[in-house]
C-alpha positions as CSV (number, residue, x, y, z in Angstrom):
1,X,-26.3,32.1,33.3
2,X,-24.7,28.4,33.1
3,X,-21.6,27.8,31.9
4,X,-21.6,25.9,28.6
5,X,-20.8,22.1,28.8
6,X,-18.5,20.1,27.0
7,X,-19.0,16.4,26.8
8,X,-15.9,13.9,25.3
9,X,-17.3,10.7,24.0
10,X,-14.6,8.1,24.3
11,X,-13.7,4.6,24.6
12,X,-10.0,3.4,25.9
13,X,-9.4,1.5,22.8
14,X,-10.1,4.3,20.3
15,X,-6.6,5.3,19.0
16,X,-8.4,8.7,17.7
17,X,-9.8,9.2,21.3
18,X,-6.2,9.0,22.2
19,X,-5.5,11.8,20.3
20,X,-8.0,13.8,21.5
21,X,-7.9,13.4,24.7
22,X,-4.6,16.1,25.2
23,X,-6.6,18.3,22.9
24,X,-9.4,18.5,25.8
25,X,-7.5,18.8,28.7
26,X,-5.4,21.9,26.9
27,X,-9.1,23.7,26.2
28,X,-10.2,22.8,29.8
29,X,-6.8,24.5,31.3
30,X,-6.9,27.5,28.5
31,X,-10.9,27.7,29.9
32,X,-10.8,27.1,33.4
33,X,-13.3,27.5,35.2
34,X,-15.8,28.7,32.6
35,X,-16.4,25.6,30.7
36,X,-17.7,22.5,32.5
37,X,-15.9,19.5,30.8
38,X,-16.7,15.7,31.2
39,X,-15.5,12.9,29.4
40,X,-17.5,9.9,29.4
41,X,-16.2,6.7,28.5
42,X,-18.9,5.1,26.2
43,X,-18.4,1.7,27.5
44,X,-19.2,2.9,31.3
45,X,-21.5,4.7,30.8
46,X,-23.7,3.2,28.2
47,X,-26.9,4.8,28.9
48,X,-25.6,8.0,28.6
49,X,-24.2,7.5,25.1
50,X,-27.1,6.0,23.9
51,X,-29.2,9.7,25.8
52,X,-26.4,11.5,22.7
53,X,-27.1,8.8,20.3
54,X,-23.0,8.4,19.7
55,X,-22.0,5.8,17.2
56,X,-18.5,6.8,16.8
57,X,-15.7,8.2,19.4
58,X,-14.8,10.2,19.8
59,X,-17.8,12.7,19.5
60,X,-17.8,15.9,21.5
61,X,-20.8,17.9,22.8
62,X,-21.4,21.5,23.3
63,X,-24.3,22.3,25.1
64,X,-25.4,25.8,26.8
65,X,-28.6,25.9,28.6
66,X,-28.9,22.4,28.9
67,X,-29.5,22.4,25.0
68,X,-27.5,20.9,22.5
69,X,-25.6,23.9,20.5
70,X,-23.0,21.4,18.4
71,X,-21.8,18.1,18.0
72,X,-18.4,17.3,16.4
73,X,-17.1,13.6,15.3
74,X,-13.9,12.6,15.3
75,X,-10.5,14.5,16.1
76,X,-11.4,18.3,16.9
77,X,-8.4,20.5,17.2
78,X,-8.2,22.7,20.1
79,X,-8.8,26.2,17.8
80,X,-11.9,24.9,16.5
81,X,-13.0,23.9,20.2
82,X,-12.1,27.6,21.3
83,X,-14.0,29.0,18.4
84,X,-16.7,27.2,19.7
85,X,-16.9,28.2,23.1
86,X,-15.9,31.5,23.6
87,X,-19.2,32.7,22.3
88,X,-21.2,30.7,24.8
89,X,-19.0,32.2,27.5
């Protein structure tokens, strides 16, 4: 079974993306191993935002499976993120 996937949608001159950018990296260390996080900047990597359909950043994206299970704009505190995952672990 794959682990689930979580993508962070930012740009470096998003001042919300700059508060949730600590919030990832806590969830990735309290994770490990078992979630598979990758931030994309949306201004790199255009085709890929445009694959998720973002419009505002930051936007994160759970998926399992390679299927989409959530999608949260804006600042997502790490307890909600956690809530999240652990049942896709």
């Amino acid at each position: 079974m794959a682990k689930p996937v979580l993508y962070d949608f930012f740009a470096t001159w998003c001042g919300p993306c700059r508060i949730q950018g600590p919030i990832i990296e806590d969830v990735a260390a309290k994770m490990g191993d078992k979630v598979d996080v990758k931030k994309v900047d949306v201004d790199q990597f255009p085709d890929l935002a445009n694959k998720y359909q973002i419009s505002v950043v930051p936007t994160l994206v759970i998926e399992k499976d390679g299927k989409m299970v959530h999608r949260l704009e804006g600042v997502t505190d790490a307890a909600r993120l956690e809530s999240l995952l652990k049942p896709l672990l």
